[in-house]
N, C-alpha and C positions, 0 to 999 in steps of 0.2 A: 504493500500500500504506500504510494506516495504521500508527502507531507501533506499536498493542497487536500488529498480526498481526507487522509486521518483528520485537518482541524476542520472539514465541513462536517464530518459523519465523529465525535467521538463515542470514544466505549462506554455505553451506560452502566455505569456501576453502581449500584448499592449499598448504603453505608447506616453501620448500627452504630451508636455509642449509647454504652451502659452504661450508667452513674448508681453506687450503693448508697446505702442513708450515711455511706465515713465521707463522702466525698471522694471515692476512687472509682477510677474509670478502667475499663476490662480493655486490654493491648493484647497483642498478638506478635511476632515477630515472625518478619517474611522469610523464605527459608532461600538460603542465598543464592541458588542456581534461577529465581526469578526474579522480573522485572524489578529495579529497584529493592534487590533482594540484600539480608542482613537487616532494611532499616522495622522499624514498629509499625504499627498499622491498625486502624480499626476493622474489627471486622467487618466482610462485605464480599460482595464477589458482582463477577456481570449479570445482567439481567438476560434471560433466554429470550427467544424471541416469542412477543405475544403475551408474555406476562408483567402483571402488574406490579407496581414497586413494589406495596406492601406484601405480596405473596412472594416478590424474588425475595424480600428481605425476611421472611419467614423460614423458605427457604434454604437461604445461604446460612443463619443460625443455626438452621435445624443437622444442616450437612457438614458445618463446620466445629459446631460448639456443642452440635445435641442438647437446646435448651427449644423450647418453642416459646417464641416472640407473640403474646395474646396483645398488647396493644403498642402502638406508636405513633409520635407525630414528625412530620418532616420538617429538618430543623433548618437545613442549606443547601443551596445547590452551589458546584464551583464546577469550573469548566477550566482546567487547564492543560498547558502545551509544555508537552516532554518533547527533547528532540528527536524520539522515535515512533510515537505516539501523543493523542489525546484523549482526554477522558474528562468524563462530566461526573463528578462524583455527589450523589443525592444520598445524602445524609440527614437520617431519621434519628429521632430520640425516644429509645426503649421505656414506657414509663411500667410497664408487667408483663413479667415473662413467669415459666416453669421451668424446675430443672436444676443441674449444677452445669457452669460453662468448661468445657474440657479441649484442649485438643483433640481432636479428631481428624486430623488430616498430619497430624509429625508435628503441628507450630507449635512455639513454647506461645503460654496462654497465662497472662496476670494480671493484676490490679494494679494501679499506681496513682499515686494522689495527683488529685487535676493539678493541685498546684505546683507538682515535679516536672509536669511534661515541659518538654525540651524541643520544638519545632524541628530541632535540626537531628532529630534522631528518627523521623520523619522521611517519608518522601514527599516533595516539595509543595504540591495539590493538596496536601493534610494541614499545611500549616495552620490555613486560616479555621482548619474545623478546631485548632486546639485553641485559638483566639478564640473561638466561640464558645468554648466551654467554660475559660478562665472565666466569662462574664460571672459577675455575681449573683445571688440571690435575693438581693434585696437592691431597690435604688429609693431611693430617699428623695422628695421633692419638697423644696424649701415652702415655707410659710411669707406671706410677705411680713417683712420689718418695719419697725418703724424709726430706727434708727442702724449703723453700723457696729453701734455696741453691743446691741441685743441679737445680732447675725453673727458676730463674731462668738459670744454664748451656743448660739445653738450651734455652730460649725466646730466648737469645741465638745459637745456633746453627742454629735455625730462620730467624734473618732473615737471619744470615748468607748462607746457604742458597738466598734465594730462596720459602722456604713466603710462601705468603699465608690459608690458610683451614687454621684450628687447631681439629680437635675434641679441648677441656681435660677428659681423662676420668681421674679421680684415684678409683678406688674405696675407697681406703683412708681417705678422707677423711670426718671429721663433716660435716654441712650445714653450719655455720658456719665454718668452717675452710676446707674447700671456698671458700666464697661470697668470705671476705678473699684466697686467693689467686688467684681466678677477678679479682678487682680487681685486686691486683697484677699479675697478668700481664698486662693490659690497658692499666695505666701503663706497663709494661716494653716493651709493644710500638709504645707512643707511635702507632698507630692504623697500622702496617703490616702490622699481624695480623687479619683475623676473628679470633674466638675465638668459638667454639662450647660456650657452657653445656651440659654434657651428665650424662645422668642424668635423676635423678626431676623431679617438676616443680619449676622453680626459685619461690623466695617472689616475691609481689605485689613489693616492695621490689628485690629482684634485677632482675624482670622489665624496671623500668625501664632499668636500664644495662649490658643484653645486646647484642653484636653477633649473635646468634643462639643460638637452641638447637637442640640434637639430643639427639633423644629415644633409649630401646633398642625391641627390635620389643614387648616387653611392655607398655611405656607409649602405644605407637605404636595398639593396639587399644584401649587405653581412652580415648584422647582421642575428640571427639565436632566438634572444630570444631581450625581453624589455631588454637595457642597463643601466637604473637608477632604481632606486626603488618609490614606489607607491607612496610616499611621492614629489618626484622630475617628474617635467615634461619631459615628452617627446616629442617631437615635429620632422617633416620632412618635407623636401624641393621635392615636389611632380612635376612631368609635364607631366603624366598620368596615366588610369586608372588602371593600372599594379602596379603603382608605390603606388597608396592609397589602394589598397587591399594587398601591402605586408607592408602599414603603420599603417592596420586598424589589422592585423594579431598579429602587435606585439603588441597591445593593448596601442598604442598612443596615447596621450591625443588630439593633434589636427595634423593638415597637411595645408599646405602651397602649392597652388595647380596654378600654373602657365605657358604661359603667357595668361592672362586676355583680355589685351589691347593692343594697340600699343604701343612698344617702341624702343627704340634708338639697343637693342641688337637682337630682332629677327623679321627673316622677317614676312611677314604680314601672307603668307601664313601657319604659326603654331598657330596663333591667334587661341584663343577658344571663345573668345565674351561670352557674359553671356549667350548665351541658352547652347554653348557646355559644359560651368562649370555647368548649371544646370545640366545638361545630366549625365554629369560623377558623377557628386558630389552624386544626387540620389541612387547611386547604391553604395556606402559606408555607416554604419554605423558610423561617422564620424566628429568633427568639425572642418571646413576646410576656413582657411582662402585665400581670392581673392589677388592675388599677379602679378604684372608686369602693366605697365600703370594704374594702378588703384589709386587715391584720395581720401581724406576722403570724399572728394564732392559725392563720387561715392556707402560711406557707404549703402544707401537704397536701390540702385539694388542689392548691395552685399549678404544683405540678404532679399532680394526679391528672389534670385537663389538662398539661402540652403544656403549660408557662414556664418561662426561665424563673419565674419569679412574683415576688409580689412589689408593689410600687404602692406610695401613697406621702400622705402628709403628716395626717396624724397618728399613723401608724409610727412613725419613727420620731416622733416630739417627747421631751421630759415627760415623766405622769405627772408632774406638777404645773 
């Protein structure tokens, strides 16, 4: 196969990653007479022809690891170019399986804490699935202030806390005023925070010393292209499924997908309760965090439905 046909036609592959309640993720190592052979790898294999994701990824489990995969949501798609090949690798996240996972085909087969993996121990198309798992479980969305003292307080009680991915969402703020404390916080958190630029588009100037932006679902249809670079996260404020497939297009790193639960801002009747977020959530390639009436108490439905996570305001403020 020549190059031009391999990057029109890549090899659909199929990709599982299993996360335990330790936070370890189940690797494999490729056996080194193949492709990209010696490095780690999630499990997965090609799709046959005529069969459906979820069944090849059934499956590849079943043939690989002898476990059977009963539910999953698809978490990313990546399409990259080896110089021999290309490959489109669609990667699911395992939320209930049966079974114990084992080699079955010679691989050596472990666990390893997400926060060990190593990109470069990796073939090169994995990279970005181990960014995607680093994501946290929690993002934290600021309250508005009423001053720079009282945000400096709770930016101290987020670290306290444990937050690691901060969407800094101040609407009461001018764009300058905004932009100096979107700095400060950034000093304050001495680089134990994301922080999440949020709102309209931030200035050329800004753009440079962002650890991310997230946009609202209003900005989110008018952009035309990713607005940071691959380095910097992207993130959007999603409230349907319109709004994650024009968030999964621009190849976001997560979405924020609301309202969950009940609360004080909308009526009951827009409620999606966790089967509707399961619903929608499935049909994005996508990490999506549960946002609106939702609690850290609520983490394990969260992702029991497909979410990376839970998001919110008050969820993550002093009990005081």
């Amino acid at each position: 196969m020549n190059s031009e046909s391999s990057i029109a036609s890549p090899l659909h592959v199929v990709v599982g990653v299993l996360v335990d309640d330790s936070n370890n993720v189940l690797v494999s190592r490729r056996h080194d007479h193949l492709h990209q052979g010696g490095l780690l790898e999630f499990p997965g294999g090609k799709l046959e022809e005529g069969e459906d994701r979820f069944t090849g990824l059934q499956r590849e489990f079943t043939e690989e690891l002898g476990i059977l995969v009963e539910t999953a949501f698809p978490l990313k798609k990546i399409i990259h170019h080896y110089q021999d090949k290309s490959v489109l690798l669609d990667v699911w996240k395992i939320t209930a399986y049966s079974g114990q996972p084992r080699g079955l085909e010679g691989q050596p087969v472990y666990w390893s804490a997400l926060a060990d993996l190593d990109p470069a121990k990796f073939p090169a198309a994995n990279a970005p699935i181990v960014d995607t798992l680093q994501l946290p479980k929690q993002l934290a969305i600021t309250p508005d202030c009423k001053d720079w003292h009282s945000l400096s307080k709770l930016l101290d009680h987020y670290l306290n806390s444990g937050v690691e991915l901060l969407q800094f969402r101040q609407k009461t703020l001018g764009a300058d005023v905004y932009s100096e404390w979107y700095r400060l916080a950034q000093e304050a958190s001495a680089g134990k925070l994301r922080i999440m630029f949020s709102g309209a588009m931030p200035s050329r100037d800004d753009l440079q010393i962002l650890d991310g932006y997230h946009c609202d679902s209003y900005t989110l249809q008018e952009l035309e292209c990713r607005p940071v670079s691959a380095t910097q996260l992207f993130g959007a404020s999603c409230h349907s499924l319109s709004d994650l497939v024009k968030a999964e297009s621009l190849n976001a790193d997560y979405a924020t997908l609301s309202p969950v639960l009940p609360t004080k801002s909308y009526p009951q009747d827009r409620l999606l309760g966790w089967s509707g977020f399961a619903e929608i959530r499935r049909a994005v390639s996508l990490p999506v965090f549960a946002l609106g009436g939702v609690s850290q108490a609520e983490l394990s439905s969260a992702l029991a439905a497909g979410a990376q996570g839970v998001a919110g305001i008050s969820a993550f403020l002093p009990s005081d």
